[in-house]
C-alpha positions as CSV (number, residue, x, y, z in Angstrom):
1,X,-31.4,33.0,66.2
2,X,-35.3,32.1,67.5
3,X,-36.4,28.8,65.7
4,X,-40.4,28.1,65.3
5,X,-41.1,24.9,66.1
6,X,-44.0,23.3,63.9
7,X,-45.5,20.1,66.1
8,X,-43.3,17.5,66.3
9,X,-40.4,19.6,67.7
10,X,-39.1,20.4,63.3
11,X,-37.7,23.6,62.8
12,X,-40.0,25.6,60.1
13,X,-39.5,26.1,56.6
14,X,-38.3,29.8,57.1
15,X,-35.8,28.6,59.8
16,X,-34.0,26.4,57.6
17,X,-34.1,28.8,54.5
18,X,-32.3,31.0,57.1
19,X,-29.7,27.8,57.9
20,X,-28.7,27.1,54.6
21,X,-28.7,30.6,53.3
22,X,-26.3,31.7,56.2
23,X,-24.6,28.4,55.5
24,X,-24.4,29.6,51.8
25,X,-22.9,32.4,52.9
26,X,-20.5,31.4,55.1
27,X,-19.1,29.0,52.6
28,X,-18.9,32.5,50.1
29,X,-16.9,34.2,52.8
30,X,-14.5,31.4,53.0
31,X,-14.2,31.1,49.3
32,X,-13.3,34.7,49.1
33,X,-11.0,34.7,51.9
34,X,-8.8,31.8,50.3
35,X,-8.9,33.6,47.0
36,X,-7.4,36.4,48.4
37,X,-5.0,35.0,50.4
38,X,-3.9,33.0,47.8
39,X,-3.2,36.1,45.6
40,X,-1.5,37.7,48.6
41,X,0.5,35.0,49.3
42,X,1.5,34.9,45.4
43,X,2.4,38.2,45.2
44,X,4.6,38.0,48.5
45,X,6.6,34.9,46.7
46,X,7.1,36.9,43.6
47,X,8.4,40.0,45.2
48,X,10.9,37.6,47.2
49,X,12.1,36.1,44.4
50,X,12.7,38.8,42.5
51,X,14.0,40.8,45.5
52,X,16.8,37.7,46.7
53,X,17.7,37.7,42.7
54,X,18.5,41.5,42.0
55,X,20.0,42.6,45.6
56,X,23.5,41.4,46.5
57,X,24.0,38.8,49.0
58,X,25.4,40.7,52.0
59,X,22.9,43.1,51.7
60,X,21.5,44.3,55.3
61,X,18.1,46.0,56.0
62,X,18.7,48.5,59.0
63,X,16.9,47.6,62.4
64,X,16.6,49.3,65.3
65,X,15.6,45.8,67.6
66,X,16.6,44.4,70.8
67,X,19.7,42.7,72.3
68,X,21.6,44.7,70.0
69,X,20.9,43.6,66.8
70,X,20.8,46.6,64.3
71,X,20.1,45.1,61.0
72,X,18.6,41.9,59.4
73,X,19.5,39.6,56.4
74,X,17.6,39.8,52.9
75,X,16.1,35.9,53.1
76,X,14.8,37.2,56.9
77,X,12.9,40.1,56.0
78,X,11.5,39.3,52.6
79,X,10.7,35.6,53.7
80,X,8.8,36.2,57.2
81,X,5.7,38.7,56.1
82,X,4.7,35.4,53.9
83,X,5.2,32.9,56.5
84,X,3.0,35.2,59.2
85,X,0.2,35.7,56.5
86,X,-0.1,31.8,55.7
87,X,0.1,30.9,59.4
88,X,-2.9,33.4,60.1
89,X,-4.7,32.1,56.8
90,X,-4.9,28.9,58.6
91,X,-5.7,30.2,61.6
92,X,-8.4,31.5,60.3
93,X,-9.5,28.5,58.5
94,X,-9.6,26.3,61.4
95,X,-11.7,28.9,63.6
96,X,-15.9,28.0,62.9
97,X,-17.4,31.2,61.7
98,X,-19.9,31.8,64.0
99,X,-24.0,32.6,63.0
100,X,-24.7,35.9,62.4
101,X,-24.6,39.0,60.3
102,X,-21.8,41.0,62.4
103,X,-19.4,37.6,62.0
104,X,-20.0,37.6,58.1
105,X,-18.9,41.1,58.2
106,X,-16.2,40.8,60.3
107,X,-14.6,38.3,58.3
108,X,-14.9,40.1,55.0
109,X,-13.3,42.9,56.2
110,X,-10.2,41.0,58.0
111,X,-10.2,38.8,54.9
112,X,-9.9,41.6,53.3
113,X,-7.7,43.9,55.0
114,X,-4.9,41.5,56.5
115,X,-3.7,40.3,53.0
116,X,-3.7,44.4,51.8
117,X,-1.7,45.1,54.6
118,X,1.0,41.9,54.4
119,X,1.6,42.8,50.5
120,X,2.1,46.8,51.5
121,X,4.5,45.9,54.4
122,X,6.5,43.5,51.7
123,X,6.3,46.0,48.8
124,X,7.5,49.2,51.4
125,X,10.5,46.0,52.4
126,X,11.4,44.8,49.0
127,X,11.4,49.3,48.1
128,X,14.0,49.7,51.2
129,X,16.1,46.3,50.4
130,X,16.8,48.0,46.4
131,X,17.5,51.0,47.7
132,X,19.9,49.9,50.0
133,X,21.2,46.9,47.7
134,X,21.4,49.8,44.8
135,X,23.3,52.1,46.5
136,X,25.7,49.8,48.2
137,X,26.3,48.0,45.1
């Protein structure tokens, strides 16, 4: 971003109309990027909850993995899809946004998309863990 300088070395009026309204609307983006975290992140706790009261204990999700580990415990897989999305949440609130059009955008649409995709993964989970907990049960 090109200031005019006025004499006296100042930025112009226009430049800092552009300063605080990018400001402005950096301070938007973050605003909405908690609020939907937040409601991610709510919805992820309640579908834990309700998933570690209704399926039985010694229920085991299936898992094809490495060093011969073919399934994983209820508390593992409901719990972890909330602990990744708050650990990027903050991630992304520690990382300066940086000036400019394309970065505003950017950040809506991660904002956006990361907490849709965490709250499918944990729905298609919680889905599989009734199943399973339903039918062995």
């Amino acid at each position: 971003m090109s200031h005019s300088l006025e004499s006296g070395g100042a930025p112009s009026e226009v430049a800092e109309k552009q300063i605080t309204a990018d400001a402005r609307s950096a301070k938007k983006a973050a605003l909405i990027r908690d609020v939907l975290y937040a409601l991610a992140l709510l919805i992820c706790v309640g579908l834990t909850v309700y998933v570690l009261q209704n399926v039985p204990s010694g229920t085991r999700l299936p898992f094809s993995g490495r060093r011969g580990v073919d399934e994983i415990s209820v508390p593992y897989a409901m719990i972890m899809p909330s602990v990744v999305m708050v650990l990027i949440w903050w991630i992304g609130k520690r990382r300066p946004l940086r000036p400019g059009k394309a970065a505003l955008i950017r950040k809506y649409v991660f904002s956006t998309l990361i907490p849709l995709v965490v709250v499918a993964g944990q729905l298609e989970t919680a889905r599989k863990l009734i199943d399973i907990g339903a039918l062995g049960g």
